[in-house]
C-alpha positions in Angstrom: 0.0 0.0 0.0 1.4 3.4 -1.2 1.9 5.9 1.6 -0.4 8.9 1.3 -3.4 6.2 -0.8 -6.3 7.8 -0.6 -8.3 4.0 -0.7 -7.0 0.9 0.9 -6.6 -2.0 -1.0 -10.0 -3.5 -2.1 -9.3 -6.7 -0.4 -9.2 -5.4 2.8 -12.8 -4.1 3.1 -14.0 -7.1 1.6 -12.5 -8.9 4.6 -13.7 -5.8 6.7 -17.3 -7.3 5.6 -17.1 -10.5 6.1 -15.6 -10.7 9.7 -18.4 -7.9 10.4 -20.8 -10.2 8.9 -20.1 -13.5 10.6 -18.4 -12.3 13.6 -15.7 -14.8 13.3 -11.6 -14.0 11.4 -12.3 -17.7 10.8 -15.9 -18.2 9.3 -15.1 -15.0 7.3 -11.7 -16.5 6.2 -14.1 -20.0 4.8 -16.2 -17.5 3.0 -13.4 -15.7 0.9 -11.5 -19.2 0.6 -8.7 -17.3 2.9 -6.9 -18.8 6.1 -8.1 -17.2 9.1 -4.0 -16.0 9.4 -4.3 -14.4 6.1 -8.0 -12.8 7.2 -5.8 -10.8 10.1 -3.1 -10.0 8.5 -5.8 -8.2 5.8 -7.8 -6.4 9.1 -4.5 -5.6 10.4 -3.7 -3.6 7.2 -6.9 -1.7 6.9 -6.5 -0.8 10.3 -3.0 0.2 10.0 -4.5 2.2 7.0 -7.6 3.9 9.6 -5.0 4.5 12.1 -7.9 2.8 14.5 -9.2 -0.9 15.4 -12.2 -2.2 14.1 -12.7 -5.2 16.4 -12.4 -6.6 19.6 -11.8 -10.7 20.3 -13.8 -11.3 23.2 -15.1 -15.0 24.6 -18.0 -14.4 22.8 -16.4 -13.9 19.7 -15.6 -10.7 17.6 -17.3 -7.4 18.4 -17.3 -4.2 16.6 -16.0 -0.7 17.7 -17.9 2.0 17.7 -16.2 3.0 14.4 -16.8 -0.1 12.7 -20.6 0.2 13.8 -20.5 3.5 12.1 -18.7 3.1 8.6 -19.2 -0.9 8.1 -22.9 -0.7 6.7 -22.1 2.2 4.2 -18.8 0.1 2.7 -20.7 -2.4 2.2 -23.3 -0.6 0.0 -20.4 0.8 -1.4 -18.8 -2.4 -3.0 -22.3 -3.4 -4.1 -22.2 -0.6 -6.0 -18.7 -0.6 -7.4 -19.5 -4.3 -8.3 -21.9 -3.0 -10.5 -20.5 0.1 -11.9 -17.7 -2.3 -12.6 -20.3 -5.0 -14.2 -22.3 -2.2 -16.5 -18.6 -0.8 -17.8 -17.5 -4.1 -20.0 -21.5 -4.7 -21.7 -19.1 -6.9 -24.5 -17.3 -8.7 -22.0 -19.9 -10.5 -20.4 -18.5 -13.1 -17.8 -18.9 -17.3 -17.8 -20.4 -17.7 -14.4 -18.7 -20.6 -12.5 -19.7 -21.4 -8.9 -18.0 -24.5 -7.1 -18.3 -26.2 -4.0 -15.9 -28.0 -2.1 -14.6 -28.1 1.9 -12.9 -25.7 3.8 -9.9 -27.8 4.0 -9.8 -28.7 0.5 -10.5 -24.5 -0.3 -8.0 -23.1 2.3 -5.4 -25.5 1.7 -5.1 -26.5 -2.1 -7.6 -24.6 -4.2 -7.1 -20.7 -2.5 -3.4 -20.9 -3.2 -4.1 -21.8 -6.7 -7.0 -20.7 -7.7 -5.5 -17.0 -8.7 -3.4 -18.4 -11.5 -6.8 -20.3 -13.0 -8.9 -16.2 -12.6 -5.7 -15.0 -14.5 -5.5 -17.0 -17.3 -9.7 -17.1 -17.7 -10.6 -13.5 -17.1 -13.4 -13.9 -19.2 -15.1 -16.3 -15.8 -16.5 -14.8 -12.8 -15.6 -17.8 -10.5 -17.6 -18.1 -7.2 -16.6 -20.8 -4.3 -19.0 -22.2 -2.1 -17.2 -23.7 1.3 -19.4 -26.0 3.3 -19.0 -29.7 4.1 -23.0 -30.6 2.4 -22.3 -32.0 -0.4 -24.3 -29.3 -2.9 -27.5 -30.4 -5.0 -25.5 -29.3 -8.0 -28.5 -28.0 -10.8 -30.4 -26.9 -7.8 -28.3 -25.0 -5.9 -27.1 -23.9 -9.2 -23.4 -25.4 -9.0 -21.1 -25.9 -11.8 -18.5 -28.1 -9.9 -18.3 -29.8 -6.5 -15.1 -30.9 -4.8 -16.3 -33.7 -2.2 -14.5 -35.9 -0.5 -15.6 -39.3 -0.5 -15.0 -43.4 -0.9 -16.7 -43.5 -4.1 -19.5 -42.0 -5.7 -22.1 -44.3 -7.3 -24.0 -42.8 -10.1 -22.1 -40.0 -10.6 -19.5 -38.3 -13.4 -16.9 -38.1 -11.0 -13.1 -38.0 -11.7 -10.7 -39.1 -9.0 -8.1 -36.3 -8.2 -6.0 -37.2 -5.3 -4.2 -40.5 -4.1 -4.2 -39.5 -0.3 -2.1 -40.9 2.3 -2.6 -40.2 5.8 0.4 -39.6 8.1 1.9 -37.1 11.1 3.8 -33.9 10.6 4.6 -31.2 12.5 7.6 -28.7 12.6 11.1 -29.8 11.6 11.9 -28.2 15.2 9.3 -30.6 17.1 10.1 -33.3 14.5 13.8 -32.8 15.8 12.9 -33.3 19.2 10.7 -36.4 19.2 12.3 -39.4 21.0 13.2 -42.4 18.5 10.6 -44.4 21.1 7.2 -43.8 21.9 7.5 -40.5 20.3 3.9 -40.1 19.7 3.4 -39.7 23.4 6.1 -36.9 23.3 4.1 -33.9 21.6 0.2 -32.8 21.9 -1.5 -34.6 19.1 -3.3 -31.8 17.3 -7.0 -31.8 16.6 -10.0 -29.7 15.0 -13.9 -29.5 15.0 -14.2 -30.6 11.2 -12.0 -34.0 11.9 -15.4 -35.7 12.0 -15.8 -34.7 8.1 -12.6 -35.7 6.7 -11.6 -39.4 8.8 -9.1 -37.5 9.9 -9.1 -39.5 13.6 -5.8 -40.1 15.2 -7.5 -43.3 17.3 -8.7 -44.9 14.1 -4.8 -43.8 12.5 -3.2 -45.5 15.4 -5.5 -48.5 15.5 -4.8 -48.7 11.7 -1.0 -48.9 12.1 -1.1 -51.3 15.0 -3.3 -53.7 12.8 -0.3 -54.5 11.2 1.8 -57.4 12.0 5.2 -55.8 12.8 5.0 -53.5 16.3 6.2 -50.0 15.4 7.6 -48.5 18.6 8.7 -45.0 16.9 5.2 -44.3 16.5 4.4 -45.6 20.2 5.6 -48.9 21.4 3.6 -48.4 24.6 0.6 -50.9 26.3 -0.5 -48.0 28.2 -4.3 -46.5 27.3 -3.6 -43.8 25.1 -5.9 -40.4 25.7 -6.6 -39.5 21.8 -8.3 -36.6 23.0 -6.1 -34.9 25.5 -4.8 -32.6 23.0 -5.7 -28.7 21.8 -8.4 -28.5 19.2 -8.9 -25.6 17.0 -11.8 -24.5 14.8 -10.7 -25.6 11.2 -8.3 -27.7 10.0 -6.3 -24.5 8.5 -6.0 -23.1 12.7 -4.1 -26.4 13.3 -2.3 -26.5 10.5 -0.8 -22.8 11.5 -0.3 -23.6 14.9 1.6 -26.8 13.3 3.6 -25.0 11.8 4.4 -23.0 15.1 5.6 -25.8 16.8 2.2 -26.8 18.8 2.6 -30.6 18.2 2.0 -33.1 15.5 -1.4 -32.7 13.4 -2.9 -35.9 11.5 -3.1 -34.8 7.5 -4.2 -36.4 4.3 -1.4 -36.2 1.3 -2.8 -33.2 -0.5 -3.9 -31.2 1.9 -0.2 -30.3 2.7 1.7 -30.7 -0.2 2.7 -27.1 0.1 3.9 -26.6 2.9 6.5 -30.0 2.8 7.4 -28.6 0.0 8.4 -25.6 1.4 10.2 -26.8 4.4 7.3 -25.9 7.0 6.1 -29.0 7.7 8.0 -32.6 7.8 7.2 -36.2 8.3 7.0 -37.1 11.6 7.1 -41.2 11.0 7.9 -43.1 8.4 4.0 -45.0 8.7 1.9 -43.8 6.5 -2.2 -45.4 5.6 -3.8 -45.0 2.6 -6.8 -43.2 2.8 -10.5 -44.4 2.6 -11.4 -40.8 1.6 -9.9 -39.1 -1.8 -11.1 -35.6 -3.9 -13.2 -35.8 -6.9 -14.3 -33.7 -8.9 -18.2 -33.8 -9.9 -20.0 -32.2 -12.6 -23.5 -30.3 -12.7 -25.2 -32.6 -15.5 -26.8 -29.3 -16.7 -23.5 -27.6 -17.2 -20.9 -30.3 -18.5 -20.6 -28.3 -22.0 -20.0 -25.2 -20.2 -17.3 -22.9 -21.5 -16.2 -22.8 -17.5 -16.9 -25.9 -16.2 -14.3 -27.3 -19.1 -12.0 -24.8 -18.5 -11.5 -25.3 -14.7 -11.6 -29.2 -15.6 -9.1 -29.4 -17.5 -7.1 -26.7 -15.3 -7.5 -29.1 -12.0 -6.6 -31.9 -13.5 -3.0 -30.7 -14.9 -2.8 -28.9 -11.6 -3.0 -32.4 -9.6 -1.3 -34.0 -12.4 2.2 -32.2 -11.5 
């Protein structure tokens, strides 16, 4: 942001809106397809802009100042009506509408990081995301594309799109640490509300990996009863992955979902055990829209994204 701008960046209010709309940095972070990290670091830039807060984090959740009271409602109808000024000024440009559907782990973690470099190279398709774990009535709910996680989907167009395994990280620091016994004992086992939606159970991981003939005493080695549910637990899966990252202790993960940030260095393999997943991505089709000039385009984009 220049000094002296007489607007901050557009981004900003929109995420101004949305925390003042769902009274949560992390709800309004799942409706922009933004981590709640990235949602602060955007309200701590318009603030720095104001020269004023805008919220308070209470227990209760997030409450507005008075300021934000005052100026929120009128920003709002203020984007409305850039959005249209904006629409009415390209009348032979008409956009491909293209809404999709998919998880908030799948959104924050894979498609928000990407999906940029698919709105750059189509400008010519509004895209709209839809994150929510119900799996979308496609035609009805007039959706082009769902993302759903799931064993398989009888009677359906689907195509596969991941190969998921399911394993521990945390970061190299904690992974430094951990004992060469028992060393799932060592660190808080990480957990979060949605876990119920994805598998993504660390009793039914261990169970898995003890199922096996061979006893793996890296991973635990112990006889003891094991309290699953002793560690933190954060709202969404992309709160415990940040807090991961920060050292907090080890987070079960599907493949995918953190392909980035091994990648990068953040994260590492705690263990060599890994289980295949019961759960994988696929990509469904509205059967109303499968010749759509959008829906082919973000096809065929997803698929050489996973491909690579």
């Amino acid at each position: 942001m220049q000094p002296g701008s007489r607007l901050p960046p557009l981004q900003t209010l929109r995420a101004m809106a949305a925390v003042a709309r769902t009274r949560s940095f992390t709800r309004a972070g799942e409706e922009l397809g933004l981590t709640q990290t990235a949602i602060s670091h955007q309200i701590a830039q318009l603030e720095a802009w104001l020269g004023t807060s805008l919220f308070v984090r209470s227990r209760k959740g997030v409450e507005l100042t008075v300021l934000a009271e005052q100026a929120i409602p009128g920003i709002v109808e203020a984007l409305s009506a850039l959005e249209a000024v904006l629409d009415n000024a390209r009348p032979g440009m008409k956009s491909e509408q293209l809404s999709i559907s998919t998880t908030p782990e799948f959104a924050s973690q894979w498609l928000q990081p990407r999906l940029g470099s698919f709105c750059a190279a189509h400008p010519e398709i509004d895209v709209s995301v839809t994150i929510e774990y119900r799996r979308a009535r496609l035609d009805i709910d007039k959706i082009g594309i769902a993302i759903w996680l799931a064993g398989t989907l009888p009677g359906t167009d689907a195509y596969r799109l991941t190969d998921d395994y399911e394993f521990a990280v945390s970061s190299p620091a904690v992974a430094r640490a951990l004992p060469k016994r028992q060393a799932l004992r060592a660190a808080p086992l990480l957990r979060y509300e949605g876990a119920r939606h994805t598998v993504l159970d660390w009793e039914r991981w261990h169970g898995q990996i003890y199922d096996r003939k061979e006893r793996l005493p890296a991973v635990d080695g112990s006889d003891e009863p094991f309290d699953f549910q002793a560690g933190p637990s954060f709202p969404a899966f992309s709160d415990m992955i940040a807090a991961c990252r920060q050292g907090a202790g080890l987070a079960l993960v599907r493949s995918s979902l953190v392909a980035d940030d091994l990648a990068a260095g953040r994260l590492v393999k705690c263990f060599d055990e890994t289980m295949p997943s019961d759960l994988q991505y696929h990509l469904v089709i509205a059967p109303g829209q499968r010749r759509g000039a959008g829906v082919m385009a973000f096809r065929q984009w997803i698929i050489e994204q996973m491909s690579r």
